[in-house]
C-alpha positions as MATLAB code, in Angstrom:
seq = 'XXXXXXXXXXXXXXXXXXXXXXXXXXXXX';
ca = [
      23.482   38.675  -72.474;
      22.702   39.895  -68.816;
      18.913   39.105  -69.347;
      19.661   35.677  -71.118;
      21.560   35.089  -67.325;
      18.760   36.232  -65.438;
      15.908   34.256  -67.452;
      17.885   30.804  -66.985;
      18.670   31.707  -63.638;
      14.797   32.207  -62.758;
      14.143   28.629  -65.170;
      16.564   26.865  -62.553;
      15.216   28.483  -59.394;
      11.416   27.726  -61.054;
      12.589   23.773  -61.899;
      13.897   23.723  -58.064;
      10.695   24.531  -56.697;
       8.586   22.210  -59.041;
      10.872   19.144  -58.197;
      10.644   19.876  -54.479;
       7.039   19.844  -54.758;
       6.812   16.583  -56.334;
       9.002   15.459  -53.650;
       6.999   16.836  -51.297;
       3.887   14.770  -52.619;
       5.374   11.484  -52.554;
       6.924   11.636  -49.180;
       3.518   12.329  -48.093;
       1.562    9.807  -50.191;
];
């Protein structure tokens, strides 16, 4: 169960970083 919490938890933190890269990009394009 602990794991399971710790895998979604990295998903989020990984989703985070891809959508503030695309943000990223089009503020500078």
């Amino acid at each position: 169960m602990r794991v399971f919490l710790i895998l979604f938890l990295i998903a989020m933190v990984l989703d985070e970083i891809k959508f503030d890269k695309k943000v990223k990009l089009k503020i500078k394009s």
